[in-house]
DONURO-937867 format. One record per residue (C-alpha): x, y, z; residue number from 1. Coordinates in nm, 3 decimals. Example, Ala and Ser with C-alpha at 12.3 -4.5 7.8 and 13.67 -1.06 7.14 Angstrom:
BEGIN
{pt {1.230 -0.450 0.780} 1}
{pt {1.367 -0.106 0.714} 2}
This chain:
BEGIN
{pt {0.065 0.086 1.693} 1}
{pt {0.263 -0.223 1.655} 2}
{pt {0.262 -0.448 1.986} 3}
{pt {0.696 -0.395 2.138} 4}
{pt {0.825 -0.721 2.245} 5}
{pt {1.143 -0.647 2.422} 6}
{pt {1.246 -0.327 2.280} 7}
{pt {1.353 -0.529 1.969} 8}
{pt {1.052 -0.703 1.768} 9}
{pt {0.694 -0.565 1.726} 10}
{pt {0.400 -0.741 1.564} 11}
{pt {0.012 -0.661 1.547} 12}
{pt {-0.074 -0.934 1.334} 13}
{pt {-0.046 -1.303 1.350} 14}
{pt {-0.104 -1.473 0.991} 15}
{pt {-0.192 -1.879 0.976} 16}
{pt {-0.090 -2.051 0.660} 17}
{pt {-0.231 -2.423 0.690} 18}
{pt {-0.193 -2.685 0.423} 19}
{pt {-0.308 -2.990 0.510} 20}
{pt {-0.458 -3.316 0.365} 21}
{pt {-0.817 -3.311 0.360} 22}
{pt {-0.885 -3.577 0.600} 23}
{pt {-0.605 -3.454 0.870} 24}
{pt {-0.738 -3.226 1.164} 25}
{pt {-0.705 -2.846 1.069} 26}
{pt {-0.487 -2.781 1.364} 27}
{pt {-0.430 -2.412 1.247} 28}
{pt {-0.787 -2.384 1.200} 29}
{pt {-0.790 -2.469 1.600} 30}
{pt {-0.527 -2.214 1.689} 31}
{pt {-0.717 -1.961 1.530} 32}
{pt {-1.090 -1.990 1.676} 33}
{pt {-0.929 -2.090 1.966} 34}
{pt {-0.664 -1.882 2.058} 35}
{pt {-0.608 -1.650 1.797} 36}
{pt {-0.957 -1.437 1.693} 37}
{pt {-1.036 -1.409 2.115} 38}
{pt {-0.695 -1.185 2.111} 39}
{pt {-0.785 -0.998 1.794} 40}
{pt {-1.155 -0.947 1.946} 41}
{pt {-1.016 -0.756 2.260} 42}
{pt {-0.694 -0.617 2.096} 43}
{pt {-0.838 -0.329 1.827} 44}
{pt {-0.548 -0.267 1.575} 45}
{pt {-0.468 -0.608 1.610} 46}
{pt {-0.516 -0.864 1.311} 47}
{pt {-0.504 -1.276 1.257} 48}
{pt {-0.612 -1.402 0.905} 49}
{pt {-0.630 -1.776 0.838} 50}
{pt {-0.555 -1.920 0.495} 51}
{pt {-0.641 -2.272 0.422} 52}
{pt {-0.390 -2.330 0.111} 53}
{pt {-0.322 -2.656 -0.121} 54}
{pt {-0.069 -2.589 -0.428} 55}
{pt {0.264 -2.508 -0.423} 56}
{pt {0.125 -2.159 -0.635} 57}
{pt {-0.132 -2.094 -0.364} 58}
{pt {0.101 -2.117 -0.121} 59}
{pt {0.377 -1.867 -0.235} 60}
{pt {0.098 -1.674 -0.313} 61}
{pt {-0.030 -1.612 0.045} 62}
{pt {0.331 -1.559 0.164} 63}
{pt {0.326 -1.270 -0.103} 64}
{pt {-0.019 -1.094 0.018} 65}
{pt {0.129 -1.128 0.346} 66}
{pt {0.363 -0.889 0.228} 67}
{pt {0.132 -0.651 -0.026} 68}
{pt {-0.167 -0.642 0.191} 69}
{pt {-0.021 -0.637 0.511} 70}
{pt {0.288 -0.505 0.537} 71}
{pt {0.218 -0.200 0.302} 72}
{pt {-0.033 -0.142 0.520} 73}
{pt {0.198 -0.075 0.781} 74}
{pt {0.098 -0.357 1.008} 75}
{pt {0.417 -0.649 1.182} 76}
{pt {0.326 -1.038 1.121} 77}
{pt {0.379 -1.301 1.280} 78}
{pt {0.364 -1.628 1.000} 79}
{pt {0.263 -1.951 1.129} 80}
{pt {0.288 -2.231 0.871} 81}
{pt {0.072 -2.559 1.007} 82}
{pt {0.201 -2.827 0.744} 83}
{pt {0.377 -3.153 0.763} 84}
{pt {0.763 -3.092 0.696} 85}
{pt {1.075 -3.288 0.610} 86}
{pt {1.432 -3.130 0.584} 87}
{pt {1.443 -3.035 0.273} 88}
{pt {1.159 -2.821 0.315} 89}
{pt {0.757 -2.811 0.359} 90}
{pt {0.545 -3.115 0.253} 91}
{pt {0.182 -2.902 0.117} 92}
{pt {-0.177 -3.098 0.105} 93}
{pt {-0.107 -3.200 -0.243} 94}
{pt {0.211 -3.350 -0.105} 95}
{pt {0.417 -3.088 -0.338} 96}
{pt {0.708 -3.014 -0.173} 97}
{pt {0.822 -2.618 -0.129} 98}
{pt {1.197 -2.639 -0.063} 99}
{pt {1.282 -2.398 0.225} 100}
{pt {1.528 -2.172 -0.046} 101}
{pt {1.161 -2.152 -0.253} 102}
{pt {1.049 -1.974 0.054} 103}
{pt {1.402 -1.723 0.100} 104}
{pt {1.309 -1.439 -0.154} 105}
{pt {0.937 -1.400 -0.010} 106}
{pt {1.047 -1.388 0.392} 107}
{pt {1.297 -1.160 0.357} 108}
{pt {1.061 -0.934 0.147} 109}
{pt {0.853 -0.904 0.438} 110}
{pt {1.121 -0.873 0.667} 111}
{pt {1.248 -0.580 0.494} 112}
{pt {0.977 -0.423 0.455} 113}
{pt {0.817 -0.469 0.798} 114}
{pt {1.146 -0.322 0.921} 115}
{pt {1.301 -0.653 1.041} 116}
{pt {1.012 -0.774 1.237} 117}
{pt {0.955 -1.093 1.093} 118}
{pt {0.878 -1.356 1.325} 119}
{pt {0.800 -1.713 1.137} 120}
{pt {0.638 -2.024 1.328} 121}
{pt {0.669 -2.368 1.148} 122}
{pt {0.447 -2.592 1.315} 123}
{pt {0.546 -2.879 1.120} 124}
{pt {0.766 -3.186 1.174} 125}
{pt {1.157 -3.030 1.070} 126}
{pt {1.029 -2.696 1.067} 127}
{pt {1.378 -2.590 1.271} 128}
{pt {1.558 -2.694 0.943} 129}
{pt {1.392 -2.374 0.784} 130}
{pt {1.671 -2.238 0.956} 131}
{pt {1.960 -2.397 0.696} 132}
{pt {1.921 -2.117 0.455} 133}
{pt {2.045 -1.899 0.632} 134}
{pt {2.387 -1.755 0.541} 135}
{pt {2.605 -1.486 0.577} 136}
{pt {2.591 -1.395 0.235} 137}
{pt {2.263 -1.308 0.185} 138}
{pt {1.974 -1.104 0.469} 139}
{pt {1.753 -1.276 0.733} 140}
{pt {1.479 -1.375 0.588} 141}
{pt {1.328 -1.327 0.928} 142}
{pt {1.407 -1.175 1.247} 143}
{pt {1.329 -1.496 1.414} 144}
{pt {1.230 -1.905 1.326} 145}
{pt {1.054 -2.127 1.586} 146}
{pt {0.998 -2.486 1.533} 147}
{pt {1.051 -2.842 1.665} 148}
{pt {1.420 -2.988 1.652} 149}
{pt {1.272 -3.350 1.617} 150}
{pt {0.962 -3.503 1.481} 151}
{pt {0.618 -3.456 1.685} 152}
{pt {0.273 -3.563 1.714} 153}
{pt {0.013 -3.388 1.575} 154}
{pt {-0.175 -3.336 1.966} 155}
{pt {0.187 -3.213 2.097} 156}
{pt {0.228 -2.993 1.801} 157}
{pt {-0.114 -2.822 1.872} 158}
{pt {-0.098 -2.804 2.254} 159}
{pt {0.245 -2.661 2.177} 160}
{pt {0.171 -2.364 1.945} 161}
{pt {-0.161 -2.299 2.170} 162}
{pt {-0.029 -2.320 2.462} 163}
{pt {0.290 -2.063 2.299} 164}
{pt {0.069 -1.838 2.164} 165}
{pt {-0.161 -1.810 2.531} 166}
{pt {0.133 -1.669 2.658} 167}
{pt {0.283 -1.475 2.411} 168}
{pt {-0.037 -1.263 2.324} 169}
{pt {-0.055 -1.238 2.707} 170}
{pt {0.263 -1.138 2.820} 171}
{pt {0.436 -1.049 2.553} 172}
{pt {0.752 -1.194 2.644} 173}
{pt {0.919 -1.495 2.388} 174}
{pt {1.066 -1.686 2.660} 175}
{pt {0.802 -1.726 2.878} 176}
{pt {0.599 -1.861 2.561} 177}
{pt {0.856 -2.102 2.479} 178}
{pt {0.892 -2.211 2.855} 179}
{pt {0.473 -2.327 2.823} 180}
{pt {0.524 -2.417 2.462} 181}
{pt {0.833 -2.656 2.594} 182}
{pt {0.571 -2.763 2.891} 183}
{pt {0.842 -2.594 3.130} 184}
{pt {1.086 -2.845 3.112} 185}
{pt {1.461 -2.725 3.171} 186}
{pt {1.550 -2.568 2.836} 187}
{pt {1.784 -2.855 2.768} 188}
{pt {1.509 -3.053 2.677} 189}
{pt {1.314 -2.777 2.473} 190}
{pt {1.194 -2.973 2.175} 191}
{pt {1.052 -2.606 2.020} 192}
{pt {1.348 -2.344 2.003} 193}
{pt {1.385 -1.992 1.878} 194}
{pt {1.636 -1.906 1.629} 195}
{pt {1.709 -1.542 1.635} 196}
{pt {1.871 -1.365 1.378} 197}
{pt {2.121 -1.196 1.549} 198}
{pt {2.257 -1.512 1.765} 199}
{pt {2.219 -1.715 1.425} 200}
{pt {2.469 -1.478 1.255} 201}
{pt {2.728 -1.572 1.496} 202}
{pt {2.665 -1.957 1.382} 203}
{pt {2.615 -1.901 1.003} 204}
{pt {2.972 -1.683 0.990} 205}
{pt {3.170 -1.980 1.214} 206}
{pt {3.015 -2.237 0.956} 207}
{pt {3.120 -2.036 0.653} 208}
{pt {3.460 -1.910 0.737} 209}
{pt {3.562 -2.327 0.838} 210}
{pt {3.359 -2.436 0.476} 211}
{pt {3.475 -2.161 0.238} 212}
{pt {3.789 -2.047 0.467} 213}
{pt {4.042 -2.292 0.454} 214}
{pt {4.419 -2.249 0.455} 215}
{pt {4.379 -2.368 0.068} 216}
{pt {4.117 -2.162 -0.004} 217}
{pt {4.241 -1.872 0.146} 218}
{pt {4.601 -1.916 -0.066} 219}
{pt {4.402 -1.968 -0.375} 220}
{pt {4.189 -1.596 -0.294} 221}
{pt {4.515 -1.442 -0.192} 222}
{pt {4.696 -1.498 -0.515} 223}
{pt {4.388 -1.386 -0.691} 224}
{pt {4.338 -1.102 -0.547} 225}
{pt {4.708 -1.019 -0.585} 226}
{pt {4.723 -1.101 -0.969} 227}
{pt {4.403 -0.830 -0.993} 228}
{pt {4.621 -0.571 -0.764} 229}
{pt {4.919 -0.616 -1.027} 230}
{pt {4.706 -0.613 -1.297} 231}
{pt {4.598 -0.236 -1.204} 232}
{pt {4.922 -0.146 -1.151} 233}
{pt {5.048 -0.228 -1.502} 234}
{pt {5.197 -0.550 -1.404} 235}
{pt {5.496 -0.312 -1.214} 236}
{pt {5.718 -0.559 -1.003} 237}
{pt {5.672 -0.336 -0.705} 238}
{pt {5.307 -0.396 -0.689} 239}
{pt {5.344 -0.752 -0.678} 240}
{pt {5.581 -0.675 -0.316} 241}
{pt {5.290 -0.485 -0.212} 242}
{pt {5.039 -0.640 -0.286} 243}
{pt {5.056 -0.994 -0.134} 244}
{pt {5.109 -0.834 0.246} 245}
{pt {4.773 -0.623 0.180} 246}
{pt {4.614 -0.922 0.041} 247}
{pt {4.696 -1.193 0.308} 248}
{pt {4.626 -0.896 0.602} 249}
{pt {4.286 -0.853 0.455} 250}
{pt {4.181 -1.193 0.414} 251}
{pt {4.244 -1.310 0.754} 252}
{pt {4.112 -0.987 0.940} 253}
{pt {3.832 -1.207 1.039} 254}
{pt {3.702 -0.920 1.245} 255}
{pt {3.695 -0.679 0.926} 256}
{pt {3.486 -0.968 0.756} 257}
{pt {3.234 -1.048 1.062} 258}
{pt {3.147 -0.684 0.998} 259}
{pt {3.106 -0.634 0.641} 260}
{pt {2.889 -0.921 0.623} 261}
{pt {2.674 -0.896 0.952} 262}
{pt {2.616 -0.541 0.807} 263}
{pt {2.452 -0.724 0.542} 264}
{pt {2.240 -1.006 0.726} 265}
{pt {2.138 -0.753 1.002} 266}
{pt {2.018 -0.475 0.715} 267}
{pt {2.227 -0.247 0.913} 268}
{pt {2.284 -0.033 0.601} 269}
{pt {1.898 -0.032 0.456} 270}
{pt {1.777 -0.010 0.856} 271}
{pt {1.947 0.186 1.063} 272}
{pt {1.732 0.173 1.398} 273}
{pt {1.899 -0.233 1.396} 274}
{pt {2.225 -0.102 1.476} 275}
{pt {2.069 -0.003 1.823} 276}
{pt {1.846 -0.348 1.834} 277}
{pt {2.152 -0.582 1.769} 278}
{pt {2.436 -0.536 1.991} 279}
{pt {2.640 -0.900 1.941} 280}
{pt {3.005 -0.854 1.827} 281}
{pt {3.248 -1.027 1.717} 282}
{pt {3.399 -1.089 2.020} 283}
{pt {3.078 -1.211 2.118} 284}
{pt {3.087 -1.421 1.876} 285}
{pt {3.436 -1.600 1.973} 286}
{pt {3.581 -1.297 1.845} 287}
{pt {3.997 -1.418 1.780} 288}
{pt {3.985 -1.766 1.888} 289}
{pt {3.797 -1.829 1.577} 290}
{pt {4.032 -1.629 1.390} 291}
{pt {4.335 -1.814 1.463} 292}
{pt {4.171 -2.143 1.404} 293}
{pt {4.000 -2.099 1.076} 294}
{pt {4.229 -1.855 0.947} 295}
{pt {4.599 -1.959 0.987} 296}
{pt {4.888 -1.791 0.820} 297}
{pt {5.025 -2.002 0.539} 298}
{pt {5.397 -2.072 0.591} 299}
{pt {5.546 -1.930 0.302} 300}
């Protein structure tokens, strides 16, 4: 049985992706004798595989056996990436770069289908910036991302992740392992954060409603949606009366929207044990006060 972290994600598996120029230290091939294979050895059920990839094809390839050998096999990955990294996505041995929206489709595969357990670890340089592909339009591609917020050193990269995943496959507890993988410095200095789902939804929905919700935007929808409505109707007068109340109502019930698409992010609808795992509302969220600030009535 799956290892339960928390009540909310479970893992038996840790998978190690590394892709790095021939000459460069195998850091991932560290983490794994080292750290790693020990845990497997006294954990039976429990699995780590490491990959030692160089193409851009080889790559996407291993993220898709993750998914056909693993999950299908009914086991919960963790993915650890060791590469080098830039913001626009990861940097492989053959210096290819594999833009993080290359990587979208194949995490949330395995997300799904490991029942929104995904946890992803980019020990790379940017690897935090994996988390810009996120939106509210589309599901997690992972029920977690951990990386560094700023460029590191190759040594602080590796006594990072080793010293995270000593504590993790210890104790079992993600904050703990990101206290010793931050060196236990107040969290205000944590160089290595985790980005969960959940709390990221609340971010991702404030960033799209102020980007693709603005007063303009909103009039433009709302005469749309009303020209479809009288459309239906025949083009009768009175729809057009009733129509533009029911259209401008529905566009700023922000709360209406936070639902319909955190439904969708959260694969409430496809999973339904999440709706007892995530428990952040809209409220939570800043709930009316972002409402009334991204969302404001036209004046005629």
């Amino acid at each position: 049985m799956p290892t339960i972290y928390r009540d909310t994600l479970q893992f038996d598996t840790v998978v190690v992706l590394e892709s790095l120029p021939k000459r460069e230290r195998k850091t991932g091939a560290s983490l794994h004798y080292n750290v790693l294979k020990p845990w497997m050895d006294s954990n039976p059920g429990c699995r780590v595989t490491y990959n030692e990839v160089e193409t851009r094809e080889q790559f996407l390839q291993g993220l898709k056996a993750v998914e056909e050998q693993l999950v299908r096999a009914d086991h919960r990955p963790i993915v650890h990436i060791e590469a080098h990294g830039e913001r626009e996505g990861i940097v492989l041995a053959t210096r290819e770069l594999v833009l993080w929206e290359d990587v979208r489709e194949h995490l949330t595969r395995i997300n799904a289908s490991s029942q929104f357990n995904l946890l992803v670890v980019m020990a790379m340089c940017s690897g935090w910036w994996l988390t810009d592909i996120l939106t509210p339009l589309s599901p997690a591609p992972a029920w977690g991302i951990i990386g560094p917020t700023d460029p590191v050193s190759v040594g602080d990269l590796r006594n990072a992740t080793e010293a995270f995943y000593s504590e993790l496959l210890s104790s079992y507890n993600a904050w703990a392992a990101l206290d010793a993988m931050n060196r236990n410095l107040p969290s205000p200095d944590w160089r290595y954060l985790l980005q969960t789902s959940e709390v990221a939804f609340c971010q991702v929905f404030k960033h799209y409603v102020e980007r693709y919700c603005t007063p303009a935007q909103l009039v433009d929808r709302e005469n749309e949606m009303v020209a479809e409505i009288v459309k239906r109707k025949k083009y009768a007068l009175e729809a057009a009366y009733e129509a533009r109340p029911m259209a401008r109502a529905a566009l700023r019930d922000n709360a209406s929207l936070f639902e319909h698409y955190r439904e969708r992010f959260l694969m409430l609808d496809e999973i339904p044990a999440n709706r007892e795992r995530f428990k952040l509302t809209y409220q939570d969220c800043g709930g009316d006060g972002l409402a009334q600030e991204a969302f404001p009535a036209p004046s005629s």
